[in-house]
VOSETI-774653 format. One record per residue (C-alpha): residue number from 1; residue in one letter; y, x, z negated. Coordinates in nm, 4 decimals, decimal comma, always signed. Example, Ala and Ser with C-alpha at 12.3 -4.5 7.8 and 13.67 -1.06 7.14 Angstrom:
# VOSETI-774653
@nr:1&rest:A&v:-0,4500&u:+1,2300&w:-0,7800
@nr:2&rest:S&v:-0,1060&u:+1,3670&w:-0,7140
//
This chain:
# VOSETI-774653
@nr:1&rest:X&v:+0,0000&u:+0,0000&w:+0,0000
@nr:2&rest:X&v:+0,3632&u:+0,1367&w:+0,0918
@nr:3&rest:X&v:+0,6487&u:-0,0433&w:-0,0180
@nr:4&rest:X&v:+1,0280&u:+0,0858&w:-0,0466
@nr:5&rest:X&v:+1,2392&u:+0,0492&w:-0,3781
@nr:6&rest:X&v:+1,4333&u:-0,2943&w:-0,3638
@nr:7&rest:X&v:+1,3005&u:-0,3735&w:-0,0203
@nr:8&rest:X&v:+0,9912&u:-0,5980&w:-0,0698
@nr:9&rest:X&v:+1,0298&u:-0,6519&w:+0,3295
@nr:10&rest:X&v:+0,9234&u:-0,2699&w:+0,3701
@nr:11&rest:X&v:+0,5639&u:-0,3519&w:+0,2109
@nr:12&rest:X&v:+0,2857&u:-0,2374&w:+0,3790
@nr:13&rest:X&v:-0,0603&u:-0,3023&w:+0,2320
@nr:14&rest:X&v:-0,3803&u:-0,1811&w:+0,4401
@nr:15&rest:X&v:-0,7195&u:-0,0596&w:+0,3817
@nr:16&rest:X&v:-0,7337&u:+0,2322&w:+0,5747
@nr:17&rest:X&v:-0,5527&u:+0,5147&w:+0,4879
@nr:18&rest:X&v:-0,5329&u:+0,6615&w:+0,8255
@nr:19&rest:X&v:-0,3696&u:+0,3036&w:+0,9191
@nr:20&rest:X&v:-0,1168&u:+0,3516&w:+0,6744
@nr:21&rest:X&v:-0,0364&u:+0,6700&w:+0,7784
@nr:22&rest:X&v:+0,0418&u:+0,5589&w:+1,1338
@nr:23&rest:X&v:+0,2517&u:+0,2032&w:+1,0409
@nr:24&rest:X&v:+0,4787&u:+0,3644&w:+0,7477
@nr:25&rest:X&v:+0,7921&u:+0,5594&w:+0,9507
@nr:26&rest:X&v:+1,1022&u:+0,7070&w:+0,8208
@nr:27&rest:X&v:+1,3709&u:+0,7793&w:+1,0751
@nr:28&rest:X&v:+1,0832&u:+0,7088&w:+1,3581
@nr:29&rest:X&v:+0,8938&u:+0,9551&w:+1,2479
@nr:30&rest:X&v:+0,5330&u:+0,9008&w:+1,1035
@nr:31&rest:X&v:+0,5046&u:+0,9527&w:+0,7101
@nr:32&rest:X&v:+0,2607&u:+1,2279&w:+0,7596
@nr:33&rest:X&v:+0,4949&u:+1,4203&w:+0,9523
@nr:34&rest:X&v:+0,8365&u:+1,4215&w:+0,6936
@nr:35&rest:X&v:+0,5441&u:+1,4180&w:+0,3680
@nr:36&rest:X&v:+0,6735&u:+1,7181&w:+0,2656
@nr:37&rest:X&v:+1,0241&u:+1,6612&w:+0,2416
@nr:38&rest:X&v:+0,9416&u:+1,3066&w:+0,0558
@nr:39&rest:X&v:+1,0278&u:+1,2755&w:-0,2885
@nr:40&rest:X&v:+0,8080&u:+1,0694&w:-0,5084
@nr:41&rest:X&v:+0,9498&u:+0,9130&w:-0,8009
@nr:42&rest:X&v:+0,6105&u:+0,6646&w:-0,9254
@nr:43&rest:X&v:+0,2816&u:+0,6419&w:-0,8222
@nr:44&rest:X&v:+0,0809&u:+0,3418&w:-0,9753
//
C-alpha cells in the first residue's frame, strides 16, 4: 500500500510488490528509480 500524507486520493493498495513499484511515480519517475533520495518518516 502507498499512500501520500494528507492526500488519501494518492492511495495505492496492491498485492504485488513489483506492481507497486511500477504505479507509485514522483515527478514521472518510477519510485524505484528516486528510492534513494526518498525520505521516510513512518512505516506501519
Amino acid at each position: 500500500m502507498f499512500w501520500k500524507f494528507y492526500d488519501s486520493a494518492s492511495e495505492i493498495i496492491r498485492e504485488d510488490s513489483e506492481d507497486l513499484l511500477r504505479k507509485v511515480i514522483f515527478d514521472g519517475k518510477q519510485i524505484k528509480e528516486v528510492w534513494n533520495l526518498l525520505k521516510i518518516d513512518n512505516i506501519f
